[in-house]
Phi, psi and omega in degrees: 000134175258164165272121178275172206235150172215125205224130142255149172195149146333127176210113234242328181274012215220336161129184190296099189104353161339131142191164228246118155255128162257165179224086185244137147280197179279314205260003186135167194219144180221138163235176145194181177251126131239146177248098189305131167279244139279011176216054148014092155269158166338154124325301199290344171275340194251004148309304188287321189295308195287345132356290217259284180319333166300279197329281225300333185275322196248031184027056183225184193211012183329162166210147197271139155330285195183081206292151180248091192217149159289163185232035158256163144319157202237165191241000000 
């Protein structure tokens, strides 16, 4: 297993509370945008999803060090 990187960040041109995740490894990068509705999710829930979908893509089994994410929903 290798270690991966996991970045959130804001993204403000996309509307309000938008926000941009990556995943980058040894084996390939994955993002996506979300733009939240009325139930938020965690970082760290859009972690897992966006996860499970790296594996499945980029066949690896990376894992994050320790993501510097918020872990409440953001509103």
């Amino acid at each position: 297993m290798s270690a991966m990187e996991f970045k959130a960040q804001d993204e403000p041109s996309l509307g309000p509370n938008a926000r941009r995740y990556r995943i980058i490894c040894d084996h390939g990068a994955s993002s996506a945008v979300l733009l939240p509705g009325s139930n938020p999710l965690a970082d760290l829930a859009v972690l897992d999803f966006l996860l499970a979908g790296h594996h499945g893509r980029q066949r690896c089994q990376c894992l994050p060090a320790m993501p510097r994410v918020a872990t409440e929903a953001r509103a």
